[in-house]
C-alpha positions in Angstrom: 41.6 13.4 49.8 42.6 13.7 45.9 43.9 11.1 44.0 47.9 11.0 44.2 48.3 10.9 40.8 50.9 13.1 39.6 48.2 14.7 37.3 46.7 18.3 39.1 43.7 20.2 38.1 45.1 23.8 38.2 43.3 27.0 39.5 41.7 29.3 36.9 41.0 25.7 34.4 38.0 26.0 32.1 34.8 24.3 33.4 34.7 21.0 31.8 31.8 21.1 28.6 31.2 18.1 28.2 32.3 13.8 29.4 33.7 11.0 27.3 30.9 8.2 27.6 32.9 5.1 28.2 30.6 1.8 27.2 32.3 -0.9 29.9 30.8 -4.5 29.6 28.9 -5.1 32.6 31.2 -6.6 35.1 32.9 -5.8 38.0 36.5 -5.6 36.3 35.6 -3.4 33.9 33.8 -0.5 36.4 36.2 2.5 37.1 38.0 1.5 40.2 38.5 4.6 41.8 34.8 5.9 41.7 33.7 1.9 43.5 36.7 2.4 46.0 35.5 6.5 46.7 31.9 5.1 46.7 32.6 2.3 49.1 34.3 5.0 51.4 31.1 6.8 51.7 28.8 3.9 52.1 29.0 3.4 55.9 27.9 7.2 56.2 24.5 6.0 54.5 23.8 3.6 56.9 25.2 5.6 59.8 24.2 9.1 59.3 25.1 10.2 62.5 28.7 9.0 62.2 28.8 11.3 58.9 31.5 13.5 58.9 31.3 16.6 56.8 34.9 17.0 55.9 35.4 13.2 55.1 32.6 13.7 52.6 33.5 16.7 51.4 37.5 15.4 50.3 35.8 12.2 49.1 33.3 14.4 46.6 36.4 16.5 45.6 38.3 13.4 45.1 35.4 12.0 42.4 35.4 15.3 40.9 38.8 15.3 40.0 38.9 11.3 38.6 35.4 12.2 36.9 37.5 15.4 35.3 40.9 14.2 34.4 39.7 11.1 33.5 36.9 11.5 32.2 36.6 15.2 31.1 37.0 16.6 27.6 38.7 19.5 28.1 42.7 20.3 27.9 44.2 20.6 31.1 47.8 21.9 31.8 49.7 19.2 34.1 51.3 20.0 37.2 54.0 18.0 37.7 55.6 19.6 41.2 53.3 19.9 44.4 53.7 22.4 46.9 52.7 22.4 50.3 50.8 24.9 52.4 53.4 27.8 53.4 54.0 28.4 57.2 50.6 30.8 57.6 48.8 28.4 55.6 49.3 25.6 57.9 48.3 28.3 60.9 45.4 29.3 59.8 43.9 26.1 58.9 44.9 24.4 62.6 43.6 27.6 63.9 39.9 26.8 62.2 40.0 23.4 63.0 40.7 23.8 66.5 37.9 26.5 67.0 35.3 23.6 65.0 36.7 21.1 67.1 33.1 19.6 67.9 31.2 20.9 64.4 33.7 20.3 62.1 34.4 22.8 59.0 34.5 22.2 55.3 37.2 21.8 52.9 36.2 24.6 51.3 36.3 26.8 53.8 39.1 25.8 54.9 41.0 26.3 51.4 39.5 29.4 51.3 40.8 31.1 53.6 44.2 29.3 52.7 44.0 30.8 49.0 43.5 27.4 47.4 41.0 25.6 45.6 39.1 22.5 47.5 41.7 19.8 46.0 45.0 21.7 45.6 44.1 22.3 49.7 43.4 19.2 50.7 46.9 18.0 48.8 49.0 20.5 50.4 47.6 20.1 53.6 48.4 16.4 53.5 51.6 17.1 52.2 52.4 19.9 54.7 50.9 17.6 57.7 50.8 14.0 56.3 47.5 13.4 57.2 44.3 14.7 55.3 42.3 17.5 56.7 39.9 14.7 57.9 42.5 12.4 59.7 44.2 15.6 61.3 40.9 16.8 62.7 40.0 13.8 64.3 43.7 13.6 66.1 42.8 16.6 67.1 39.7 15.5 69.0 41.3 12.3 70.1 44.2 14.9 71.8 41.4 16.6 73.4 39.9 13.9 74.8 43.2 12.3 76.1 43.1 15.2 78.3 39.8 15.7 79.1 39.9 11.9 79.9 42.3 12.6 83.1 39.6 14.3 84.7 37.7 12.0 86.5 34.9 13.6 87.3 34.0 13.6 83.8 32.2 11.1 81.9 33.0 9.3 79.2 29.9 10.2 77.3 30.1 13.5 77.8 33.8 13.8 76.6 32.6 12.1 73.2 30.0 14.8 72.7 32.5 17.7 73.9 35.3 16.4 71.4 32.8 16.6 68.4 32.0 12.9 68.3 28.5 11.9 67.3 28.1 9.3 70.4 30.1 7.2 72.5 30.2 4.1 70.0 31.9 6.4 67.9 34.0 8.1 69.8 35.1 4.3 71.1 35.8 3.6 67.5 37.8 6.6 66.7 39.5 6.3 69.9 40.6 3.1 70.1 42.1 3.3 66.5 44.4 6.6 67.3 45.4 4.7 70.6 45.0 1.3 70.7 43.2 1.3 73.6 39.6 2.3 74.5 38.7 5.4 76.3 37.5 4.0 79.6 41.1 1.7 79.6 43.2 4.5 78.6 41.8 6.4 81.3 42.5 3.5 83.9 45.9 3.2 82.5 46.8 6.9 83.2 44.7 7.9 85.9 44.1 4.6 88.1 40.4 5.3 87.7 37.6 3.8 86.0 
């Protein structure tokens, strides 16, 4: 989840030597917007561990990387102005990984590894590719997995949650119910007749 600023930190850049200490009066207009906004993002996971998604946090820490070094950096760094998107294999091989780490997740990095990218240029062209981050896609994924595991009746709805990589059932419920509009135990009634 970088920035969507038209600005792009290209691969091969030198490593930044040093920041540009900016003196801000103390008050909440003249903190760096972005960096609260990023921090805020990750503040639930602090107080929910267990919720904590490792690819969420990942893109968030790429995303502060690349404010801290385009903004903040003192280095000169060529500007991108045209994005690409993953090519056709690309986009294969990063469904491919995130469907076999369905329920444990993967990295960004690993992911934009084995895509040829760096962390952020990934995570862009993935969302441009797919229009959703590597985040958001994964957890459609599970949510598509769990639609169908959900028409099983036999099955329980807390042992769905855990199968589809969810931490619990509050969370699962949560994700669910956002992607659907309905909670899993409903959504189940509604296509199945069962409870």
């Amino acid at each position: 989840m970088c920035p969507t600023s038209e600005k792009s930190i290209p691969t091969g850049t030198p490593p930044i030597d040093e920041f540009l200490l900016v003196h801000l009066k103390h008050s909440f207009e003249a903190s760096d917007p972005v960096i609260y906004h990023l921090a805020s993002a990750v503040m639930p996971m602090l107080n929910q561990p267990d919720e904590a998604n490792r690819l969420f946090i990942d893109q968030i820490m790429v995303a502060m990387q690349v404010h801290l070094s385009l903004h903040y950096g003192q280095s000169v760094v060529a500007v991108s102005s045209k994005d690409r998107g993953l090519a056709p294999w690309q986009q294969r091989r990063a469904k491919e990984l995130l469907n076999a780490h369905i329920a444990d997740g993967v990295s960004v990095e690993k992911l934009a590894s084995e895509c040829a990218f760096s962390r952020c240029h990934f995570s862009r062209a993935f969302k441009l590719s797919l229009g959703l981050s590597p985040h958001q896609y994964l957890l459609q994924m599970r949510v598509d997995k769990a639609k169908t595991q959900l028409l099983n009746p036999l099955l329980k709805i807390t042992d769905v949650a855990i199968d589809c990589g969810f931490s619990d059932s509050s969370h699962f419920t949560k994700v669910f119910s956002r992607c659907t509009g309905f909670s899993p135990s409903y959504w189940r009634q509604l296509n199945t007749g069962f409870r």
